[in-house]
N, C-alpha and C positions, 0 to 999 in steps of 0.2 A: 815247172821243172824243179824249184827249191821251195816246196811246201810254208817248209821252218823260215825262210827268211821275206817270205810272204805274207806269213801271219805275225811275222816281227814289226814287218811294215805298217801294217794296220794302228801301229802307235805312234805314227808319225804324223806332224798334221798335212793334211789335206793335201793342201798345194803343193808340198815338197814331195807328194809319193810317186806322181811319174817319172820327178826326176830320177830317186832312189830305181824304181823299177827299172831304166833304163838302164842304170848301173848292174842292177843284178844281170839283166840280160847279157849285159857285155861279159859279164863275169863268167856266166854258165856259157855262152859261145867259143870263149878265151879255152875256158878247162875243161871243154869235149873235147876239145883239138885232137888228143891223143887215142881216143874212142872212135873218132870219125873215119882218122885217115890210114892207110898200111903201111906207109912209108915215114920215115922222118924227113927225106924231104919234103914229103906234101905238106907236112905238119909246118916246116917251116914257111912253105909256101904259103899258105893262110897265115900265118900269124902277120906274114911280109904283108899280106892282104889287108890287113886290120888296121897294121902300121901305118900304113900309105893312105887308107880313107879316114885316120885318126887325124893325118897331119894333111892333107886336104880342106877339111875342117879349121883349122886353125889358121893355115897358110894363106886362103883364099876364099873361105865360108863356101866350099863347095859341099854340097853334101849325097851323095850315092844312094841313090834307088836300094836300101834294105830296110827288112824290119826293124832291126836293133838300132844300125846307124842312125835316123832320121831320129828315134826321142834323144838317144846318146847326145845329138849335134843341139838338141834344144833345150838338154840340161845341161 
């Protein structure tokens, strides 16, 4: 999805790139919001979404059945 910051990544060492990539994913999930949804409540609705399996993770080390979530929770 971000070409440029994918081939930025390539100069990171090794170990640390899942965790970066995990970051970009959150980043580019974050900033579709406005692309995906018709409404601004929905927009809000996801992002409340994010919130809640963000601080899941923290609160309890639960972590949610998604793509992004699961490396996000392990970086």
């Amino acid at each position: 999805q971000d070409p440029d910051r994918f081939l930025l990544s390539l100069f990171v060492a090794p170990a640390e790139r899942e965790a970066l990539w995990a970051l970009f994913a959150f980043n580019i999930e974050i900033a579709k919001t406005r692309s995906v949804v018709s409404e601004t409540q929905l927009g809000l609705i996801r992002l409340q979404w994010w919130r809640e399996a963000i601080g899941k993770i923290y609160d309890s080390g639960e972590v949610l059945e998604h793509e992004v979530i699961k490396p996000l929770a392990a970086a």
